[in-house]
N, C-alpha and C positions, 0 to 999 in steps of 0.2 A: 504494500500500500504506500501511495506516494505520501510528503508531509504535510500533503494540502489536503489531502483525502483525510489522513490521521487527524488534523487540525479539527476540519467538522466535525467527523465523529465522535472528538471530546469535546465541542463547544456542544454539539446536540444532545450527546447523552447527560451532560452537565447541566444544562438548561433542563432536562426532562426531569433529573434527581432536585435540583433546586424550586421549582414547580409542584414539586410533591411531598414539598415543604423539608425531604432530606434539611438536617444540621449541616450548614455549609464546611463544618471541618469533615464528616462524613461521607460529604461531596466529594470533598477532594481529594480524601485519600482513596473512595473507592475508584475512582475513573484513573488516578495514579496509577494503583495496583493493578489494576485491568488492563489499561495500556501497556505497563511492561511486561505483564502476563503473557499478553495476546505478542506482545510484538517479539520479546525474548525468549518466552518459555517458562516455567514455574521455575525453574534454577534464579530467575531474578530475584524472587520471595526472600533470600539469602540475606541479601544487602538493603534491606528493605528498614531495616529496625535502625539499622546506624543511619542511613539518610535520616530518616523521621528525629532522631536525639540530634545531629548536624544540625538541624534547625532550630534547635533549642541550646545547641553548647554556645554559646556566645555569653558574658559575663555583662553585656549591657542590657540583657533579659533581666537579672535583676530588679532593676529599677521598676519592669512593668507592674510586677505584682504592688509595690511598693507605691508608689505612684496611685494605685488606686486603693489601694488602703488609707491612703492619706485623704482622697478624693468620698474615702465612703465614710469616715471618719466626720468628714467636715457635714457632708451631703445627711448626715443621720440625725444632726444634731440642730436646734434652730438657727445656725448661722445664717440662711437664707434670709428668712422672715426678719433680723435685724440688719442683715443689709439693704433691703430692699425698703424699713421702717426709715432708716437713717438717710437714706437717699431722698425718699418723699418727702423730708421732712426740710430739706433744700432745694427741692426745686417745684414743691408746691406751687405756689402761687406764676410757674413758666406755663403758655397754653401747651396742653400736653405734655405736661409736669407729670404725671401719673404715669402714662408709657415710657416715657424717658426715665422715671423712676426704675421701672423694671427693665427695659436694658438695660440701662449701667448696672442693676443688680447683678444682670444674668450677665454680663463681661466679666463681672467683682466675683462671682461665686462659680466662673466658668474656670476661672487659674485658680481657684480653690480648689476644684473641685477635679478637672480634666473628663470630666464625660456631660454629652449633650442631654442624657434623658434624665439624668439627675438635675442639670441647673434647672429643665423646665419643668420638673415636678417640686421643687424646693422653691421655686421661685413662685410659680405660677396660683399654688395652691391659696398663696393668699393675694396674690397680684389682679387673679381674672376677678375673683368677688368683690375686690376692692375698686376696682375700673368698671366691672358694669353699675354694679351701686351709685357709680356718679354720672353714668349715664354715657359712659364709653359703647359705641359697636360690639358685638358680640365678636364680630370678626377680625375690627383692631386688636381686643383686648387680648384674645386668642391667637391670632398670629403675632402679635409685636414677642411674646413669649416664645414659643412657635421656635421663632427666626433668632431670638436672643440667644436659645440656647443651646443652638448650634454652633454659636461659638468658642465653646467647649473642645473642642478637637485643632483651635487656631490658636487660641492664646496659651501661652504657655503657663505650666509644665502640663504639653499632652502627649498622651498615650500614644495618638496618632502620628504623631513630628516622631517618637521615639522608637515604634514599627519601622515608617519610612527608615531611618537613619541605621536603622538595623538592616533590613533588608535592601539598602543601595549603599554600607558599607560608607553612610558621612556623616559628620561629626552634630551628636545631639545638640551640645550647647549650642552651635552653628544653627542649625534649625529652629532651637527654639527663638534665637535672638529674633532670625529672618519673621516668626509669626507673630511675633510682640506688635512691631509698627502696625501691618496688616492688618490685623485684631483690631487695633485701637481705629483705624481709617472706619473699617467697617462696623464698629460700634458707634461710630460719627455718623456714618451716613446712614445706618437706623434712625438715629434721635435727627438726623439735618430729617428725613422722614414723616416720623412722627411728629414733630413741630410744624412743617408746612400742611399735615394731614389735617390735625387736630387745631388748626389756624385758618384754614379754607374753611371746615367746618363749626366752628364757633365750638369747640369743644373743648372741657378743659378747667375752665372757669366760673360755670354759671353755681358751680354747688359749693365751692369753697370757703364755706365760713368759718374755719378754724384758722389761728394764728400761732407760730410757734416762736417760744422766746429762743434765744441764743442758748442758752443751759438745755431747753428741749430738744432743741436741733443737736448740741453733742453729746447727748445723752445714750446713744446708743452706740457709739465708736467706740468707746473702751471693749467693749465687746469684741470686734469687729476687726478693731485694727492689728491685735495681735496676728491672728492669721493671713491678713494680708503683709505683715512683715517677716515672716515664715516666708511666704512664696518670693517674695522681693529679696529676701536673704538665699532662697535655694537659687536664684537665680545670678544674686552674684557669685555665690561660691562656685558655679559653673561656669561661671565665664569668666571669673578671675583663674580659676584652675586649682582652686584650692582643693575642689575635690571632685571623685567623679561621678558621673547622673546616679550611679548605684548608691554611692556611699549618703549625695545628697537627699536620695528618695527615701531613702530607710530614717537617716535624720528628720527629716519633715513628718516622715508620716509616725516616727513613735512622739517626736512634740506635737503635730495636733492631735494624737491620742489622751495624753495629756491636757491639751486646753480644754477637747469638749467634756473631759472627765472635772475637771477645776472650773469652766468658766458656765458651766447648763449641768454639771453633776452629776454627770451619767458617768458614773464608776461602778454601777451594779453590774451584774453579770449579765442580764438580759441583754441591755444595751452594748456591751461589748460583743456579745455571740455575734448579736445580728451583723453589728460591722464587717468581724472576720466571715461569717456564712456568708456574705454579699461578696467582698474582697474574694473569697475565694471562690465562689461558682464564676463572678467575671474573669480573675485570671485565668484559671482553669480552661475557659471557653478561648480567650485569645490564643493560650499554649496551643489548646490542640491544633486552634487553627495554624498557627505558624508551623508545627511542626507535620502537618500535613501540606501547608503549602509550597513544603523544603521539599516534599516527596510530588507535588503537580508540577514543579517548577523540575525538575530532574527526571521526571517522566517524559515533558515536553522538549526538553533539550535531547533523550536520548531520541526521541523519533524526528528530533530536526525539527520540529515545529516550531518551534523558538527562534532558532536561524533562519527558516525560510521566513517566517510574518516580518522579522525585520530586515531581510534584505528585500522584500516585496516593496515594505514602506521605505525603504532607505531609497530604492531604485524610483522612486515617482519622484518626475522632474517637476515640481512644485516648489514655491516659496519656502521657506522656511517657515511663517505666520501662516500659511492656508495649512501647512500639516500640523500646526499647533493647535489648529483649529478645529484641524479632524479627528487628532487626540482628546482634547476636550470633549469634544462629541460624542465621542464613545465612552470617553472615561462616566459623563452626565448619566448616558442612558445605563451604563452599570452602576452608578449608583440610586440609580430606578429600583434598583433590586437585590443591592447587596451593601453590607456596612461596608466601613471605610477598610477597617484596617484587612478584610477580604480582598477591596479592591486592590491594593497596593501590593500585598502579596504575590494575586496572580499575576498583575500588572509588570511589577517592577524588573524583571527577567528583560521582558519584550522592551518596552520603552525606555528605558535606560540609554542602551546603545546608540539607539533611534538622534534622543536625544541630544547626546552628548556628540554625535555627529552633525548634529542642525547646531549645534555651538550655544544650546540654550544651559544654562545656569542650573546644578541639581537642584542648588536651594531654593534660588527661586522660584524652579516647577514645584518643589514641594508645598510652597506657599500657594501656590494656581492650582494644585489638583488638591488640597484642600479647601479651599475655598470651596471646587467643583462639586469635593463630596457632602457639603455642607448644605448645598442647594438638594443633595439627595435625601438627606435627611427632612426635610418639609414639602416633598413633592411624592404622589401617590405614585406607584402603589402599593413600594413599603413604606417610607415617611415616616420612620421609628416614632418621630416626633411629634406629626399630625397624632399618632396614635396615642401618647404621653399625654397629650394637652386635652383630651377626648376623653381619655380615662380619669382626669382628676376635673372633668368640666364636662361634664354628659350632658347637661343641658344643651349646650352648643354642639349645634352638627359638625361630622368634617368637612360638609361644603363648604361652611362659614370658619371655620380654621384654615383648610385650603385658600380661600378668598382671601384672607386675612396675611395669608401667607404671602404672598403671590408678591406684591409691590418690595417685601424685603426680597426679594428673590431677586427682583430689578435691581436694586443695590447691590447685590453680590454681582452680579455680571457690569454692572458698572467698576466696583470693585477692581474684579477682572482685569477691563479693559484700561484702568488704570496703572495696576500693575505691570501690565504689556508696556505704554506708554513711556513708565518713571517705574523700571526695575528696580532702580536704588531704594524706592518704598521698603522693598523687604531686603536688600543687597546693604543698605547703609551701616544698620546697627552692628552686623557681624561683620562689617570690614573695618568700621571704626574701632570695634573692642578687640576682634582678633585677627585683624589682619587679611591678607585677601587670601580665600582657599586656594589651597593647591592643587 
């Protein structure tokens, strides 16, 4: 069988297993194992176990469990609900004060926390009642969260930047620097958004009769700020080099164990199961996935498949921006149907090279195909997030979450096209702290 021929028959039997709802790490490793089966013989079965651990022996794996222990730590305890208190309590009286309160929260508690379904369940649960109750759209109130808390996978420290940098072999702190600026543009043009929204519409204002004294408004920061000095501090000790993603992740996450146990008093045993039971059915879940998709990604190189899709796309005489273009577009319509750090896995094998011979920027692409997958997470027909925001707000349909979605969607592709524009957006911060990659 040729490797165009093999190619289909894993994108089609793959699509048919992921369709019937197969666990995408099951996916992949059974279409692996079948591929080298069918193509080498059962003698493959052999080297099968050490591929699968190759995909996990890397000591920057570490950090991921790490990382979200930290993340489940914060996400369990009411840090949301007081950032999200303290922010309203400043920008009250701005029209669409209230939305803009909840992004910045879901930015503030997205580098808290590093995952997108936790900022919009932490955030949302008391953000959507407090926005319709003053007379917000069902659909703003529901998407500006939506779309917030997808930032989660951009701002650093994420899961996401720290897969990538695993799986294309470049440097985390590098990564994370490159999603800081990005982040912060794209939580601008949320709120530049929600201000011109909730300003064409007269919304915003008309209910506002409380006033907050100066002692009110800092009243909830002591809370608050510790944890965002944790993240601000694991971030320089990574770009100073003082230490590395692993050593940082395990520091962060046994001191915010710590704050939610001293500063909300959840030291009982309950409240700590639950953290480590979360923490670890999510690691668990990326593990397998990585180390199955050590075994997709080595199935697909033994049958050439890997090298023919990229000498295909390497040999089209096209711009180098209209194939960036066409990556994008694929990479979009896979995150139609697959989380992030899925995509990146199967991906980064094929595109990589691709890349690197169009002269485009690792880091940079890594800041553009998150973004890309961050548009996946709020668009049907998986839309983890449509799904998140539904489940803690059943009243509201996900027509009207998808609606509501849609215009921060417009931002990210603006986003986008900006970073194409002014790459130094996300190229600035990691060339000014460490230098220009090599």
């Amino acid at each position: 069988m040729s490797p165009s021929m093999a190619g289909l028959a894993v994108l089609v039997t793959m699509l048919v297993l992921l369709a019937s709802g197969t666990p995408i790490a099951f996916a992949l490793g059974f279409v692996a194992v079948a591929a080298l089966v069918l193509s080498e013989g059962w003698f493959a079965i052999g080297g099968l176990s050490e591929t699968f651990f190759a995909g996990l022996a890397n000591f920057g794996m570490v950090s991921v469990p790490m990382f979200i222990l930290m993340g489940a730590a914060v996400a369990s305890s009411p840090a949301g609900k007081d950032l999200y208190e303290a922010l309203d309590r400043w920008l009250y009286r701005v029209p669409g004060g209230m939305v803009m309160s909840n992004i910045g929260a879901c930015a503030l508690f997205a580098a808290l926390s590093g995952s997108s379904p936790a900022t919009c369940a932490a955030i949302g649960k008391m953000g959507i009642p407090e926005m319709t109750k003053r007379g917000y759209p069902n659909s703003l109130a529901a998407g500006s969260i939506a779309a917030g808390g997808t930032l989660g996978i951009l701002i650093p420290p994420s899961v996401t930047m720290i897969v990538y940098g695993i799986a294309t072999e470049t440097s985390i702190g590098r990564l994370f620097l490159a999603g800081l600026m990005p982040g912060l543009m794209l939580t601008a043009l949320f709120m530049a958004w929600a201000l011109f929204d909730c300003w064409r519409h007269g919304l915003g204002l008309s209910d506002v009769t409380r006033r907050y004294s100066l002692a009110e408004r800092l009243e909830k920061l002591p809370r608050v700020l510790p944890f965002l000095i944790i993240v601000a501090l694991i971030l320089f000790v990574l770009y100073g080099g003082v230490a590395t993603p692993s050593e940082a992740a395990g520091t962060g996450a046994l001191i915010c164990l710590l704050l939610v146990a001293v500063i909300y008093r959840m030291w009982k045993a309950g409240p700590m199961v639950a953290i480590f039971r979360d923490t670890i059915r999510e690691a668990v879940m990326i593990m397998l996935i990585l180390g199955a998709a050590e075994l997709f990604a080595f199935a697909l190189s033994s049958l050439f498949i890997t090298q023919t899709v990229a000498d295909g796309i390497a040999s089209l005489e096209v711009n180098r921006w209209v194939l960036l273009i066409v990556i994008n577009i694929f990479l979009l319509v896979a995150g139609f149907f697959l989380p992030p750090v899925a995509i990146i896995l199967m991906t980064a094998p094929i595109l990589m090279p691709i890349l690197d011979s169009a002269g485009f920027d690792p880091y940079w692409f890594a800041v553009m195909l998150t973004i890309n997958m961050e548009i996946g997470l709020i668009t049907p027909p998986v839309g983890l997030n449509l799904y998140v925001i539904n489940g803690i707000a059943p009243q509201i349909s996900l027509r009207d979450i998808l609606m509501g979605s849609l215009p921060f969607v417009g931002m990210m592709v603006l986003g986008m096209l900006l970073l194409a524009i002014f790459p130094q957006i996300a190229l600035f911060l990691p060339e000014l702290i460490m230098g220009a990659a090599q």
